[in-house]
PDB file as gemmi writes it, atoms N, CA and C in Angstrom:
CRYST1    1.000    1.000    1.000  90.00  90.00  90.00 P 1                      
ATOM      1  N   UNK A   1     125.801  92.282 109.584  1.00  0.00           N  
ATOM      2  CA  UNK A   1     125.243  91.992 108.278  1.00  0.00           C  
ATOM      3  C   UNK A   1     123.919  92.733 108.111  1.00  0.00           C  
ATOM      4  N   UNK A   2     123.604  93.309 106.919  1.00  0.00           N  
ATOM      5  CA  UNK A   2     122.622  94.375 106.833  1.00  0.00           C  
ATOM      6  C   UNK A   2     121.340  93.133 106.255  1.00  0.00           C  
ATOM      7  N   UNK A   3     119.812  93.163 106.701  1.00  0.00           N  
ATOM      8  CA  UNK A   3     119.160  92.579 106.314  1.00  0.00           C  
ATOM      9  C   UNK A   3     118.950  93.090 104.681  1.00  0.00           C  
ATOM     10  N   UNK A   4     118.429  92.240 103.642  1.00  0.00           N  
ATOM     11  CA  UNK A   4     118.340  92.766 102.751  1.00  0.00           C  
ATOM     12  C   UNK A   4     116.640  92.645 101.750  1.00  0.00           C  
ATOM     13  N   UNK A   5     116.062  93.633 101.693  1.00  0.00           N  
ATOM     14  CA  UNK A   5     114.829  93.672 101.274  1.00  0.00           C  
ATOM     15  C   UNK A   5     114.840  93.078  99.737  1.00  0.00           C  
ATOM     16  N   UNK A   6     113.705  92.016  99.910  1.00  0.00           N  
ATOM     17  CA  UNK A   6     113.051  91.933  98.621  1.00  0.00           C  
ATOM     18  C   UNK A   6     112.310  92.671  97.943  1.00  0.00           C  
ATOM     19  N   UNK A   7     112.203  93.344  97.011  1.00  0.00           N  
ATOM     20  CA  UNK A   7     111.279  93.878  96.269  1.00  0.00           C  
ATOM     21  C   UNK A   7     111.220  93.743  94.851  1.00  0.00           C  
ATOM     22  N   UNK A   8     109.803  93.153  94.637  1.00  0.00           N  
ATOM     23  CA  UNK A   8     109.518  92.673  93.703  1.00  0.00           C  
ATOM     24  C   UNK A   8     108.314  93.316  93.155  1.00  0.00           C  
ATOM     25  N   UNK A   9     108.581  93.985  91.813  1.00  0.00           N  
ATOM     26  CA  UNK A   9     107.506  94.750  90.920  1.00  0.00           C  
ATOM     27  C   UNK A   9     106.526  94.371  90.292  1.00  0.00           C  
ATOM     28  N   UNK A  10     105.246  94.467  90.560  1.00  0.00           N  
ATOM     29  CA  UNK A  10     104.324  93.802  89.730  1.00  0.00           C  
ATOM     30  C   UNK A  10     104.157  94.465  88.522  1.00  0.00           C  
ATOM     31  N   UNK A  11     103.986  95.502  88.958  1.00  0.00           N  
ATOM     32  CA  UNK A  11     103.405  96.664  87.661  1.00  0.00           C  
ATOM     33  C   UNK A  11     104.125  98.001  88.053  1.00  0.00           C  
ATOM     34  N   UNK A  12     104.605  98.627  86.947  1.00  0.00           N  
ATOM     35  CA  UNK A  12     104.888  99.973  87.122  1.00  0.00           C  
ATOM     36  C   UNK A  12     104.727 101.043  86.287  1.00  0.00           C  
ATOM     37  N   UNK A  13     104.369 102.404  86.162  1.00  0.00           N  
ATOM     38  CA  UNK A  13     104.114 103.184  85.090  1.00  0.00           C  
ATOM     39  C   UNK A  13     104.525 104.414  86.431  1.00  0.00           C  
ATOM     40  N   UNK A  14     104.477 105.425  85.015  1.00  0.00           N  
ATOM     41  CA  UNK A  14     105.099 106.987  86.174  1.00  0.00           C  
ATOM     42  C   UNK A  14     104.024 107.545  86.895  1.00  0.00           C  
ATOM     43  N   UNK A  15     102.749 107.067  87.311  1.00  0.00           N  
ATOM     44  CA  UNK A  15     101.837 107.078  88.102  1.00  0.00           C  
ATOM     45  C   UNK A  15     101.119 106.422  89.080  1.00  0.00           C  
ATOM     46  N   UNK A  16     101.307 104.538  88.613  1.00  0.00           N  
ATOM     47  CA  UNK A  16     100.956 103.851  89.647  1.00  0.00           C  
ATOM     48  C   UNK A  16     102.237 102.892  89.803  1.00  0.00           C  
ATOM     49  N   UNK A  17     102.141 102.041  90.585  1.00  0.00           N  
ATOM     50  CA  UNK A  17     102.992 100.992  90.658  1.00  0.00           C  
ATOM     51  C   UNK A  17     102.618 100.039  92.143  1.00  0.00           C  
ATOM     52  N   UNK A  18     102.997  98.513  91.718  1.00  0.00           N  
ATOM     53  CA  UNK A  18     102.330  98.070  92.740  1.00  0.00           C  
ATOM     54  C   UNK A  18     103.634  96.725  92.987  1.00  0.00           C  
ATOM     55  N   UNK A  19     103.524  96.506  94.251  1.00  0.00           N  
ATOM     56  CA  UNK A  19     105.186  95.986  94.427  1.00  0.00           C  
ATOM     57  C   UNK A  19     104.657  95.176  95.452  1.00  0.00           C  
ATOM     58  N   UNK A  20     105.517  94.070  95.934  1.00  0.00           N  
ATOM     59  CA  UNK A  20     105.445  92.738  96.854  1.00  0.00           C  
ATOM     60  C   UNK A  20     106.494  92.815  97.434  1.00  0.00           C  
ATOM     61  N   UNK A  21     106.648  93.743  98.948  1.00  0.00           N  
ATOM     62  CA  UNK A  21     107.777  93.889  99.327  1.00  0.00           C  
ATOM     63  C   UNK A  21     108.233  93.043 101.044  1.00  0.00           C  
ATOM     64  N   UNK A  22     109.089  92.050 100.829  1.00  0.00           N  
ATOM     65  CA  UNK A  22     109.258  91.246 101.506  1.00  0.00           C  
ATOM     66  C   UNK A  22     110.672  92.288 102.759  1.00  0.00           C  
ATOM     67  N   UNK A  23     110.283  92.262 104.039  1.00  0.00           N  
ATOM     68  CA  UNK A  23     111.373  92.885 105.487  1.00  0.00           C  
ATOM     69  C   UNK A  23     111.632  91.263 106.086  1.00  0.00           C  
ATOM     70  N   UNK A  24     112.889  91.212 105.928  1.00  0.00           N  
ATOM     71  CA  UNK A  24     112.997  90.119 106.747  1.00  0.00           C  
ATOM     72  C   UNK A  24     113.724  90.330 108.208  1.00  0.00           C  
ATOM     73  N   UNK A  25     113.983  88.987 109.021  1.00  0.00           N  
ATOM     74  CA  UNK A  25     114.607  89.204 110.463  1.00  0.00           C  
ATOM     75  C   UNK A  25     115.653  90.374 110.685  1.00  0.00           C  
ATOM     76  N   UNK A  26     115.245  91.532 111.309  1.00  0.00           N  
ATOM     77  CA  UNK A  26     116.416  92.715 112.024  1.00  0.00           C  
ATOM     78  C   UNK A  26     116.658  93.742 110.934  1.00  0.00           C  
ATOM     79  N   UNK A  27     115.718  93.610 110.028  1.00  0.00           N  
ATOM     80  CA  UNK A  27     115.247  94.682 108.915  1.00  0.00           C  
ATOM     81  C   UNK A  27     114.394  95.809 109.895  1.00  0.00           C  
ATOM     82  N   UNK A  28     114.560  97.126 109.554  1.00  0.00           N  
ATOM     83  CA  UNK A  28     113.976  97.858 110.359  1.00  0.00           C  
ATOM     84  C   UNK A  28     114.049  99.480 108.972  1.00  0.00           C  
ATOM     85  N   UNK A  29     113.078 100.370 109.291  1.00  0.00           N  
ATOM     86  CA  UNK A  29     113.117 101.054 108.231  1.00  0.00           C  
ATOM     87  C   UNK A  29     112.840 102.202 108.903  1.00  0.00           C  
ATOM     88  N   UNK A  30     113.918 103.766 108.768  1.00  0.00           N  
ATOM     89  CA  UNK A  30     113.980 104.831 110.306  1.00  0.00           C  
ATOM     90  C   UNK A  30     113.141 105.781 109.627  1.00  0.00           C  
ATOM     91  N   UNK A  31     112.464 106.806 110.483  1.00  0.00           N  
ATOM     92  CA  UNK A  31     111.809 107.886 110.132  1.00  0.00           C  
ATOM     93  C   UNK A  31     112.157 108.445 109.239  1.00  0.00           C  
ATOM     94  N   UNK A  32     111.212 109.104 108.198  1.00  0.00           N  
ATOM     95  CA  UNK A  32     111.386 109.438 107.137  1.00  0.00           C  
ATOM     96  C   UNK A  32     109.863 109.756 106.387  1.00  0.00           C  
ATOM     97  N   UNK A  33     110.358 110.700 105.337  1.00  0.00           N  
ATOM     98  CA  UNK A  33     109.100 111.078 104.274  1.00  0.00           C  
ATOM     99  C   UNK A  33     109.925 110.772 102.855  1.00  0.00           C  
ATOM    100  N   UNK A  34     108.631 110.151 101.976  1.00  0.00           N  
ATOM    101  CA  UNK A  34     109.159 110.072 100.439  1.00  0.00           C  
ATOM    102  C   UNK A  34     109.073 111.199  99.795  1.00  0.00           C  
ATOM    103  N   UNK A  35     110.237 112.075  98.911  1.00  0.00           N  
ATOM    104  CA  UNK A  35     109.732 113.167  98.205  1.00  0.00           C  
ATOM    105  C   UNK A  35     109.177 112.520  97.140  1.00  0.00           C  
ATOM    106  N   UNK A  36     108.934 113.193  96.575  1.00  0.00           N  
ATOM    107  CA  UNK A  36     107.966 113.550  95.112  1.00  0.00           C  
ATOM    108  C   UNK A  36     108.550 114.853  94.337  1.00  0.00           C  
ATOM    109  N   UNK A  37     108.671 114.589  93.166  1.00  0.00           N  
ATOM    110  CA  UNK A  37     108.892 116.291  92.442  1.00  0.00           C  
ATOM    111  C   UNK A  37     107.867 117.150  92.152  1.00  0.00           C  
ATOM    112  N   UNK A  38     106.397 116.198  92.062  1.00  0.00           N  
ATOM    113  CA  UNK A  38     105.257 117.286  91.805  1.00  0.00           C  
ATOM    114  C   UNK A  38     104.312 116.005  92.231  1.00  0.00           C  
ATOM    115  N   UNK A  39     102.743 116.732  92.410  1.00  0.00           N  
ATOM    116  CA  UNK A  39     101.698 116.243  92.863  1.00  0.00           C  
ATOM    117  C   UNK A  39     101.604 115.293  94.242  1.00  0.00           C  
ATOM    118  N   UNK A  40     100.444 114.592  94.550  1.00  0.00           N  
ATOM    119  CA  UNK A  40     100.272 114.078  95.836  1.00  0.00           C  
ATOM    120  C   UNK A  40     100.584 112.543  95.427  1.00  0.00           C  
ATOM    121  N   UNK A  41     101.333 111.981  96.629  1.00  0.00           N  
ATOM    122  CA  UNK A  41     101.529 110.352  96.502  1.00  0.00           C  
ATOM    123  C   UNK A  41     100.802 110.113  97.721  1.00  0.00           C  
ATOM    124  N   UNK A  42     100.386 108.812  97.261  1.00  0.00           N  
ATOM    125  CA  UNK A  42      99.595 108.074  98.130  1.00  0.00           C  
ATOM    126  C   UNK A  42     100.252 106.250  98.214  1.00  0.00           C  
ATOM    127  N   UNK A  43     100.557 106.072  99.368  1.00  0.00           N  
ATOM    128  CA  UNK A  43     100.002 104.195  99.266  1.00  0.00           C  
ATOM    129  C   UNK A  43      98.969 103.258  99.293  1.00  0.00           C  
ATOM    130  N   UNK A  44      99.047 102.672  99.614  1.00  0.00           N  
ATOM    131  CA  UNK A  44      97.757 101.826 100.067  1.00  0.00           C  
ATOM    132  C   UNK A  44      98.679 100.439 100.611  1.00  0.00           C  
ATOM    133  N   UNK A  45      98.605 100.275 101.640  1.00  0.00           N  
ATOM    134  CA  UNK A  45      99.834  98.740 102.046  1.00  0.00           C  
ATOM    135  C   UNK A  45      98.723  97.686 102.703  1.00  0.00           C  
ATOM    136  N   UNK A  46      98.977  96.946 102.271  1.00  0.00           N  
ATOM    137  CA  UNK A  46      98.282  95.355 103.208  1.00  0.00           C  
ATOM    138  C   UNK A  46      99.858  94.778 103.405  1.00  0.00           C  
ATOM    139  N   UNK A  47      99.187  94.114 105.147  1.00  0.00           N  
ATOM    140  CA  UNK A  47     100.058  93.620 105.478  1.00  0.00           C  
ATOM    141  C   UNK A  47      99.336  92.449 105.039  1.00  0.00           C  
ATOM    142  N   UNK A  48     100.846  91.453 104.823  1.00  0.00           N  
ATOM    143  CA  UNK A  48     100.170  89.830 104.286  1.00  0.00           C  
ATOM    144  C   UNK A  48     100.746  89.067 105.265  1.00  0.00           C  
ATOM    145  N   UNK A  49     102.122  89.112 105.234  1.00  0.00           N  
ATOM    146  CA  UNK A  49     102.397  88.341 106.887  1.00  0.00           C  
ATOM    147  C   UNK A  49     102.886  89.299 107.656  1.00  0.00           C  
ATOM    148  N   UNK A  50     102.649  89.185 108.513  1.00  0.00           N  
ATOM    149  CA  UNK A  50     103.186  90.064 110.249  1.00  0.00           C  
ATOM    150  C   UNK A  50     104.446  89.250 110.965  1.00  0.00           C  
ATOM    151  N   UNK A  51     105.591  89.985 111.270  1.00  0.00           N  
ATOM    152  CA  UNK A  51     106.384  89.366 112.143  1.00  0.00           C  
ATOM    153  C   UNK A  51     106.121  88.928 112.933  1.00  0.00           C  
ATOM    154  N   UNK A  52     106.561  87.571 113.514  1.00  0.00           N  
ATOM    155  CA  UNK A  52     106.404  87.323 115.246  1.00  0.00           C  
ATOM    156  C   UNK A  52     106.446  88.271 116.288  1.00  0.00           C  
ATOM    157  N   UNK A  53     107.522  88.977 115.889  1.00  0.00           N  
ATOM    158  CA  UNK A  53     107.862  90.220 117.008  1.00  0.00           C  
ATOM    159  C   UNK A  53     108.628  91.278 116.376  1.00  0.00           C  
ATOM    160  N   UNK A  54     108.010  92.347 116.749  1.00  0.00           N  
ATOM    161  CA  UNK A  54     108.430  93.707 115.924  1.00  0.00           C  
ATOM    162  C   UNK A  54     107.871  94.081 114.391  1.00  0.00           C  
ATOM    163  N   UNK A  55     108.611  95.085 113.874  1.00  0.00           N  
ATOM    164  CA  UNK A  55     107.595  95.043 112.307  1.00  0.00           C  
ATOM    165  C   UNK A  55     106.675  96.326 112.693  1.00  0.00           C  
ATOM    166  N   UNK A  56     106.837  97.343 113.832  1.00  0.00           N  
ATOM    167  CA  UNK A  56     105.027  97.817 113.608  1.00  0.00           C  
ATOM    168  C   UNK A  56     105.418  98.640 112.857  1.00  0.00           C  
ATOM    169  N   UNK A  57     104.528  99.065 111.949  1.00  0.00           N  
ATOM    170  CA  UNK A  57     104.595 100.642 111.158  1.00  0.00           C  
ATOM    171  C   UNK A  57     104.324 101.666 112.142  1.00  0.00           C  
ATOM    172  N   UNK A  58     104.686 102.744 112.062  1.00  0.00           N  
ATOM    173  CA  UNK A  58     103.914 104.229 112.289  1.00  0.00           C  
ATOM    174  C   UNK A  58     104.010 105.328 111.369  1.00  0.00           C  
ATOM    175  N   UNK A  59     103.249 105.973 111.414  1.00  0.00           N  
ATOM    176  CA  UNK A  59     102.968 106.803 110.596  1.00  0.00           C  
ATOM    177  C   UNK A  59     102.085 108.367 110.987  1.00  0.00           C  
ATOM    178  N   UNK A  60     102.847 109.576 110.973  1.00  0.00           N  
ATOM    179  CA  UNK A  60     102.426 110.798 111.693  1.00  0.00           C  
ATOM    180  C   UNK A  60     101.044 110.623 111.600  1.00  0.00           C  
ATOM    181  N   UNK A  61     100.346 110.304 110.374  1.00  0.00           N  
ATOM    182  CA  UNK A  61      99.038 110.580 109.968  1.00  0.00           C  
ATOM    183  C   UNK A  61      98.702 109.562 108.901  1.00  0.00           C  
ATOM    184  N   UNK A  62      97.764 108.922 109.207  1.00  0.00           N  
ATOM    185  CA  UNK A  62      97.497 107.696 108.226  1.00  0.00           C  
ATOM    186  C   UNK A  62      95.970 108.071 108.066  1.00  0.00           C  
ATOM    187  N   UNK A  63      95.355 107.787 106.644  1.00  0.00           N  
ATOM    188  CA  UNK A  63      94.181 108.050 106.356  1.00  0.00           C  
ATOM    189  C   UNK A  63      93.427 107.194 106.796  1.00  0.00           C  
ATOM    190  N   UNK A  64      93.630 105.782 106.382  1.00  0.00           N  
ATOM    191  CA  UNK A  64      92.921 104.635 107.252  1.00  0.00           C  
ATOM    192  C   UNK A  64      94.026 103.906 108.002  1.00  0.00           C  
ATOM    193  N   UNK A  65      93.391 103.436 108.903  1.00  0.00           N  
ATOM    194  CA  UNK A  65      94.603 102.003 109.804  1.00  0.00           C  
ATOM    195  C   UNK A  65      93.450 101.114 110.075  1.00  0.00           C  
ATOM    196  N   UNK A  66      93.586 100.355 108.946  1.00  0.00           N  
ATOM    197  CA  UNK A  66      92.380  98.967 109.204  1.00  0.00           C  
ATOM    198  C   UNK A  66      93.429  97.570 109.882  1.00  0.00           C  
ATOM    199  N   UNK A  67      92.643  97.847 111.257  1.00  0.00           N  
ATOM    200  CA  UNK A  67      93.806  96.484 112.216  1.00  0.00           C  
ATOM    201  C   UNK A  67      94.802  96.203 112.097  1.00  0.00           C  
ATOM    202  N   UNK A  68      95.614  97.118 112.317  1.00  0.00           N  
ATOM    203  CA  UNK A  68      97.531  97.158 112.125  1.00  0.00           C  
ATOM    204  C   UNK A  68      97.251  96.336 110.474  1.00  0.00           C  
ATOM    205  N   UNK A  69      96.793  96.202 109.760  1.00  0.00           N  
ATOM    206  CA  UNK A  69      96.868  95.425 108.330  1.00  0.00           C  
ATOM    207  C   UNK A  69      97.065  96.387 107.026  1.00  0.00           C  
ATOM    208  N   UNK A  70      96.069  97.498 107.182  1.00  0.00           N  
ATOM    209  CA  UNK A  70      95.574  97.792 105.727  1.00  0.00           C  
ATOM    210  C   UNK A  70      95.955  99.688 106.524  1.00  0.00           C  
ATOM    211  N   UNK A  71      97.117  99.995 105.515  1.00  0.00           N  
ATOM    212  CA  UNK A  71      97.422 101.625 105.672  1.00  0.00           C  
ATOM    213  C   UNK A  71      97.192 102.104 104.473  1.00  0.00           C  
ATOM    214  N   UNK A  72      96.444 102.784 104.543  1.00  0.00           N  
ATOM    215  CA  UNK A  72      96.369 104.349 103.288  1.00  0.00           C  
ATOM    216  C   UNK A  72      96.730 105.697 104.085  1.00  0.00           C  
ATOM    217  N   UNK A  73      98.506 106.356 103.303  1.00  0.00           N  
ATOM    218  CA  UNK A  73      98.972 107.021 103.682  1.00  0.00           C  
ATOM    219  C   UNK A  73      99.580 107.985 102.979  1.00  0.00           C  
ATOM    220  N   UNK A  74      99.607 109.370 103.315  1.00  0.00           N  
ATOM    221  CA  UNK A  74     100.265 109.954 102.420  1.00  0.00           C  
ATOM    222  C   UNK A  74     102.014 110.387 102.487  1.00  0.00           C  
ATOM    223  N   UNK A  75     103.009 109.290 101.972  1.00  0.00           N  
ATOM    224  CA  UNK A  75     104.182 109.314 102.575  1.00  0.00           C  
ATOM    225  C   UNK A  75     104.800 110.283 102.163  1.00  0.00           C  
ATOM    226  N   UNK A  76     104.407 111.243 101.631  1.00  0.00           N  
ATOM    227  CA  UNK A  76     104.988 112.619 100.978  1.00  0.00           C  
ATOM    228  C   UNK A  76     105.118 113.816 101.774  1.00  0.00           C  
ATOM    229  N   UNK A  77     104.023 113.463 102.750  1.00  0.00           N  
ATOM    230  CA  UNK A  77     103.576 114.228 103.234  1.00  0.00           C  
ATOM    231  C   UNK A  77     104.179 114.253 104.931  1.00  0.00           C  
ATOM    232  N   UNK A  78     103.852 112.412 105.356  1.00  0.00           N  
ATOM    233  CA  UNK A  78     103.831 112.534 106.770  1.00  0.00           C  
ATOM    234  C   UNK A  78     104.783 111.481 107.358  1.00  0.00           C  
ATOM    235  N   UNK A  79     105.446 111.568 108.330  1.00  0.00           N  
ATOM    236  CA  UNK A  79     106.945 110.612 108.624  1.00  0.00           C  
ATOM    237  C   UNK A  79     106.323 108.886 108.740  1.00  0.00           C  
ATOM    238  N   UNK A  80     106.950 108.267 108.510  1.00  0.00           N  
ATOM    239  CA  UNK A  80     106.474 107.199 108.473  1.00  0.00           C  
ATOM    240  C   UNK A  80     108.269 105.903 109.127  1.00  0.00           C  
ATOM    241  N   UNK A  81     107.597 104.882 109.485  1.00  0.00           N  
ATOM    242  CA  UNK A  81     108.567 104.360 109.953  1.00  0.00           C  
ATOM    243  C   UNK A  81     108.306 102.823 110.426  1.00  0.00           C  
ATOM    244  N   UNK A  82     109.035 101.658 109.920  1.00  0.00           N  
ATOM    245  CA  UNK A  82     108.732 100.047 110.676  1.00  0.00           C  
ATOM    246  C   UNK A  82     110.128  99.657 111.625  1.00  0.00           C  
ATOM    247  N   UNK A  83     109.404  99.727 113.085  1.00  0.00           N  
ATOM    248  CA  UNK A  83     110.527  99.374 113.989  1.00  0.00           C  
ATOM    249  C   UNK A  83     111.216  97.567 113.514  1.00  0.00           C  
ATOM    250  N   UNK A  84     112.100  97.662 114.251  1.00  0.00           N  
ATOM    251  CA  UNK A  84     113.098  96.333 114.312  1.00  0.00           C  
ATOM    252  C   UNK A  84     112.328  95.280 113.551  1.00  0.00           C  
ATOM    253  N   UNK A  85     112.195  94.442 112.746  1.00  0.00           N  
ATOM    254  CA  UNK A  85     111.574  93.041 113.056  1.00  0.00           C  
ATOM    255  C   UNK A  85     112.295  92.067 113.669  1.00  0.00           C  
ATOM    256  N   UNK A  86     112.130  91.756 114.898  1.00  0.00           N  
ATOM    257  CA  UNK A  86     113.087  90.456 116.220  1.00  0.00           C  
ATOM    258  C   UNK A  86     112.809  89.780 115.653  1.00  0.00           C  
ATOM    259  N   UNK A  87     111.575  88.843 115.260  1.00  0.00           N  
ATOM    260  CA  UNK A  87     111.546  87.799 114.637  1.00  0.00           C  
ATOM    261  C   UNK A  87     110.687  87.553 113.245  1.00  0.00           C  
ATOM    262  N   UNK A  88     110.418  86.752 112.625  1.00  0.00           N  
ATOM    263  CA  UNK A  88     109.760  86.373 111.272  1.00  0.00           C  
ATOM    264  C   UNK A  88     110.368  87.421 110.140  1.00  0.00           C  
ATOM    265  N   UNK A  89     109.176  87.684 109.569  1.00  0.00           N  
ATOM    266  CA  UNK A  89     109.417  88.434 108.311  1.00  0.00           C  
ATOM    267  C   UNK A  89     107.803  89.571 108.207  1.00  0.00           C  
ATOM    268  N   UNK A  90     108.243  90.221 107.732  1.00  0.00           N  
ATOM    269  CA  UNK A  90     107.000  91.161 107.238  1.00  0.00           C  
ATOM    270  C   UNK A  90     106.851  91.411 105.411  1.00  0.00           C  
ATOM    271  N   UNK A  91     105.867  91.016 105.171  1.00  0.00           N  
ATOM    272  CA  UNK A  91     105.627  90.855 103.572  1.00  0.00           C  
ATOM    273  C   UNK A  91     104.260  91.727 103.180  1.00  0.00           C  
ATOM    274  N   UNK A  92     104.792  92.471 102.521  1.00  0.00           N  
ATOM    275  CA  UNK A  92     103.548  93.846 102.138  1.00  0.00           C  
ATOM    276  C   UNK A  92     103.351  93.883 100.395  1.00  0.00           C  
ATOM    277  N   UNK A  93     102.221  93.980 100.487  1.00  0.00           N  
ATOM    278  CA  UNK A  93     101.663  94.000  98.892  1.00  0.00           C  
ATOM    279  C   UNK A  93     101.364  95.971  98.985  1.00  0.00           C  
ATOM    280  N   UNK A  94     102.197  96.853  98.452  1.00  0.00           N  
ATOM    281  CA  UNK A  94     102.117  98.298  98.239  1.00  0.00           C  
ATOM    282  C   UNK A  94     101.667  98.798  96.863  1.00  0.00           C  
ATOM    283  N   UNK A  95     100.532  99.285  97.111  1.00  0.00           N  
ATOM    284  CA  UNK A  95     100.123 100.144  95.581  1.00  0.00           C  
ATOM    285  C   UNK A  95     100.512 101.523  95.872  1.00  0.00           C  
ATOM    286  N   UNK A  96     101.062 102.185  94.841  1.00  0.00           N  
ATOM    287  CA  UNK A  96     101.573 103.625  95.070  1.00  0.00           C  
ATOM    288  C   UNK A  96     101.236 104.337  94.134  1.00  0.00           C  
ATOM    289  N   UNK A  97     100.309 105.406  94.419  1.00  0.00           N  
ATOM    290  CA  UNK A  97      99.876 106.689  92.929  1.00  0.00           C  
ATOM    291  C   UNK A  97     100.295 107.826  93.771  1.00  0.00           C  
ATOM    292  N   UNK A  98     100.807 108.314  92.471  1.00  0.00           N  
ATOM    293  CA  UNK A  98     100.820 109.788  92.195  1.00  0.00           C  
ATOM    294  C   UNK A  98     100.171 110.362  91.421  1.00  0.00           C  
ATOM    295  N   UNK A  99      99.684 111.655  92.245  1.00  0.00           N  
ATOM    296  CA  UNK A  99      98.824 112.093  91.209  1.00  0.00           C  
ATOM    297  C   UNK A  99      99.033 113.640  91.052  1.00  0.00           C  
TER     298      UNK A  99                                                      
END                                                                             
């Protein structure tokens, strides 16, 4: 059975958008970059809850990494990836511009 992500939109326009995106148990998300058709994208992610076990992000190159919590990244640019979550859930509040 495939875990299945919540995502829920707060706001969206063709430049920003900001989303409440819930990974639950054995959700896992594989290496990868987001295209873009033109200009630079950026995130900005807070983690709000952390799995019990598993869940970490990585990311080739992250602008900030404030305490495994708070990533500003450019996913256009650089591979990015959240191993297994074994247990809980991982719940991220993501702002995303393009610019």
């Amino acid at each position: 059975m495939i875990a299945t992500v919540k995502n829920k939109a707060i706001f969206s326009s063709n430049t920003f958008s900001i989303n409440l995106v819930t990974y639950p148990t054995n959700h896992s998300v594989m290496n990868h970059i987001d295209p873009v058709q033109q200009g630079r994208y950026y995130k900005l992610n807070f983690v709000l809850v952390k799995p019990k076990s598993g869940g970490v992000f990585k990311c080739a190159k992250c602008i900030i990494n404030w305490f495994n919590r708070v990533y500003l990244f450019r996913p256009d640019k650089y591979e990015h990836s959240v191993s297994k979550i074994e247990s809980g859930k991982r719940v991220l509040l993501s702002f995303a511009l393009n610019i």
